[in-house]
N, C-alpha and C positions, 0 to 999 in steps of 0.2 A: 427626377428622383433616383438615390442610386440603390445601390443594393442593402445597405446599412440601414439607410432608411427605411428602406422596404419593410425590412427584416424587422426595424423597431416599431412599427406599424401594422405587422399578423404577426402577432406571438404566437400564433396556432403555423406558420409555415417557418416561424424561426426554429421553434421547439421539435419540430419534426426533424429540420437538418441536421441540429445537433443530437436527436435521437440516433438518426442514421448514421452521420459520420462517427458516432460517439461507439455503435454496435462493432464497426468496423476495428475503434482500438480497442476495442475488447477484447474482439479477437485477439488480436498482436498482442496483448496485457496477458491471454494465455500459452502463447510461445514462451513470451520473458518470464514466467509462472512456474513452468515445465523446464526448460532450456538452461536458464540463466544459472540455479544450481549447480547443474551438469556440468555448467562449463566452467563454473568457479571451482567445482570437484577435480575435474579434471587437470586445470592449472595449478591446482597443489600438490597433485600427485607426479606431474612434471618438475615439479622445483623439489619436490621431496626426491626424487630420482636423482636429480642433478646433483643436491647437496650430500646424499651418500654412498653415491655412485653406483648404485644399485640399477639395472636395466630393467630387472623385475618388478622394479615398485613404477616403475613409467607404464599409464594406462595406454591401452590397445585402441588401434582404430582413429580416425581423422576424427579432429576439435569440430565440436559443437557450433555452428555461430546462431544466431536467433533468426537467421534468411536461409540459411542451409544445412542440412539435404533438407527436403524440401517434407512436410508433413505426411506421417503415414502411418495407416491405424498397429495400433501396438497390438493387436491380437494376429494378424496374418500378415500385415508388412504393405497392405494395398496403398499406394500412393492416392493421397485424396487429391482429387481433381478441383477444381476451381469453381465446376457448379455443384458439390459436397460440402465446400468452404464457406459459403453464403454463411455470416453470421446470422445465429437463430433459428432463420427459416430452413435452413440445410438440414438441422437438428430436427424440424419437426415435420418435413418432408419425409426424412429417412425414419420417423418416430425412434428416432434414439438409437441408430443402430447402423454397422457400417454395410455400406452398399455390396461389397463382396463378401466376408464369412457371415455377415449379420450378430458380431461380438458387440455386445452393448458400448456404447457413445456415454462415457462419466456424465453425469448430469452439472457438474461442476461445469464447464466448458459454457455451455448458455446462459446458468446462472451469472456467471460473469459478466458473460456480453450484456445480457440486459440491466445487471447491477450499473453497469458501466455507462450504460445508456441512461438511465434513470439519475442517479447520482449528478450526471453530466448537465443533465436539463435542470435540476434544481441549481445548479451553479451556473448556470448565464441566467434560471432565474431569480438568482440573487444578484448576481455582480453585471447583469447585460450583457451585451458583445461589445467588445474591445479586448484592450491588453490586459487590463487589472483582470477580467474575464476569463483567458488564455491560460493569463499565470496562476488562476484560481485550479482551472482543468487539469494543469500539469501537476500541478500537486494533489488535485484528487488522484488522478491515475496514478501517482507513484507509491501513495498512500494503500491503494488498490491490493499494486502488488506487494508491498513491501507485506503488508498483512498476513496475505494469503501464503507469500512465500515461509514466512515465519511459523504458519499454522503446519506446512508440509514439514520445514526443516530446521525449525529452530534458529533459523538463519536470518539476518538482515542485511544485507550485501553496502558492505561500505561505496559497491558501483553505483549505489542508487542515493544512500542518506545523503554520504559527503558531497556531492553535486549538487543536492537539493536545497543542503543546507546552506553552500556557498552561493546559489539563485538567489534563497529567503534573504543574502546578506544586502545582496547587489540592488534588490529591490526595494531594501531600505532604505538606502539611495535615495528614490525617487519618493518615498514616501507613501509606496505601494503598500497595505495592510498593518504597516506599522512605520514608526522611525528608527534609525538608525540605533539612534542608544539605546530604546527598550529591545532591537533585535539584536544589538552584540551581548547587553545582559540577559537575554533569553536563551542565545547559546549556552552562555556561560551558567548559569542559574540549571538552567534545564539538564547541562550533562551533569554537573557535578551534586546536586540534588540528588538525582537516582546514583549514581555513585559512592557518595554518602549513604544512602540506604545501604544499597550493596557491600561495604564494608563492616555497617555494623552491625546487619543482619549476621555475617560469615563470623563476627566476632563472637555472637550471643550463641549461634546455632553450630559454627563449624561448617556452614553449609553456604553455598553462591545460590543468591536469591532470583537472581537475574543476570542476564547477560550484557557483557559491554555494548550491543546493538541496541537494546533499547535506553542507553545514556545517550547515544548518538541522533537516535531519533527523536528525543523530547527534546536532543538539543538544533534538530533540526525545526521543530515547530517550534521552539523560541525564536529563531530566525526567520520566521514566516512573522508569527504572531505577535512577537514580542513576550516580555517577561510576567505582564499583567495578566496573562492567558495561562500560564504555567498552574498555579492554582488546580484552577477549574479542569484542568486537563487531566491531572493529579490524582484526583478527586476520582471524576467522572471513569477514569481508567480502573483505580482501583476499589471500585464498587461493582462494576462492571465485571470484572475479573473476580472479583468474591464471590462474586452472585453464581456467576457459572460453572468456578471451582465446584464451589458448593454443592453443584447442581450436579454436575457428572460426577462428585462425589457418592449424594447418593440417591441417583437413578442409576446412573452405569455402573455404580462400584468401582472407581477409576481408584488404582492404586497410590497413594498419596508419596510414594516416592517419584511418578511419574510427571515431569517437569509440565508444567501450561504452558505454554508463551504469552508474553505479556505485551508484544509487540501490537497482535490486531485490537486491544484495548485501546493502547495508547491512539494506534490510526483511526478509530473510530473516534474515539475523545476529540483527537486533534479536528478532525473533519469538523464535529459537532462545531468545536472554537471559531474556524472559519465561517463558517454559516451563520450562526448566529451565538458567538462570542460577547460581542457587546450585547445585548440583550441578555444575556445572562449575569455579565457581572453588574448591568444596571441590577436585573431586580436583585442580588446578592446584596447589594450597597445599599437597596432600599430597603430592604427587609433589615438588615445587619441597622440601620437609622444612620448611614454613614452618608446618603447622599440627601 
């Protein structure tokens, strides 16, 4: 019997692995979370230097990468060591706090990893182990950050959609989550959809509804999902986004010229679609008397 097997045979010691290995990119999903902004800041403010010749506007200090310098708490500078690092349990070892000035440890940091972990086990136990499986996980995690990043900076880093999206194409390919033709028109459907809005929002209001990252990433879960999925993604996104507008409108009093991002809707939505996608548009279709 080999390991596959094993593995399809205790779901209790499969679900574990993938919880543990799953903590671990959690971690590394809160470097790329932290980092990857940074470094995309920094490379603009390089090219903005180059194009006007300015040496002033060129930022200070060695590039960013996501492997180095090496983690270290932002309140005194102590380099975290390796048994600090432990996903989760490091966190609750130290109860939230760094092991030299004792500056509180974000709570966001764990939440992640265990989102990541959790999230992860629902996705082999939907899809199994195998490839379909893998390429399920890769697009959870990127969904992840893309979210989170959007939520810190209004940002959705073309390093992340347009690779993702060119995956969802390739996969079509093989007939992994969708076919080909419903994943080239789900690109296509998907950016220019929210595009559309976006124009005739600015047209009624004067005002940009949203940003060109999130055309990019509905057009990257058309490439996952295909065009059938769009819909529901749609939808699911902005109700989701109403509801919590709404909500920190008035509980927190959030100022209404202050932008949302509509990004970790959409991630969410699009997750939702992965998982159980079909399931929803069946009962859509049987409610609607259409199937």
């Amino acid at each position: 019997m080999d390991w596959i097997t094993l593995l399809e045979h205790n779901s209790g010691l499969l679900y574990g692995l993938v919880a543990l290995f799953s903590l671990v990119v959690g971690s590394f999903l809160n470097v790329v979370i932290y980092r990857l902004p940074k470094m995309l800041e920094y490379d603009w403010h390089r090219e903005c230097a180059a194009l006007t010749g300015k040496e002033t506007a060129a930022p200070q200090g060695p590039r960013l990468s996501l492997v180095y310098p090496p983690s270290r708490c932002c309140h005194c500078g102590h380099r975290i060591r390796a048994l600090e690092n432990i996903p989760l349990l490091s966190y609750l070892v130290l109860h939230g706090r760094c092991s030299s000035c004792g500056g509180p440890i974000g709570l966001r940091c764990p939440l992640v990893e265990a989102g990541t972990a959790l999230l992860s086990v629902l996705v082999v136990w939907r899809f199994g182990i195998g490839w379909e499986g893998a390429a399920a996980l890769v697009l959870t995690w990127c969904l992840i950050v893309l979210a989170i990043i959007d939520l810190d900076t209004r940002l959705l880093p073309d390093v992340i959609t347009l690779p993702t999206l060119w995956l969802g194409l390739l996969l079509s390919l093989g007939g992994w989550f969708t076919d080909s033709r419903s994943a080239i028109l789900g690109v296509v459907l998907g950016y220019l959809s929210l595009w559309g809005f976006f124009h005739l929002f600015r047209l009624l209001t004067g005002k940009e509804g949203m940003g060109f990252g999130d055309f990019k990433l509905l057009a990257m879960l058309g490439a996952w999902l295909g065009w059938q999925y769009l819909p529901q993604i749609i939808l699911l996104s902005a109700c989701a986004g109403a509801l919590v507008g709404t909500a920190l409108i008035l509980v927190r009093k959030q100022d209404l010229r202050i932008p949302i991002p509509f990004g970790p809707y959409l991630a969410a939505a699009g997750w939702i679609g992965l998982m159980w996608g079909d399931a929803i548009n069946r009962a859509y279709l049987q409610w609607a008397g259409l199937a």
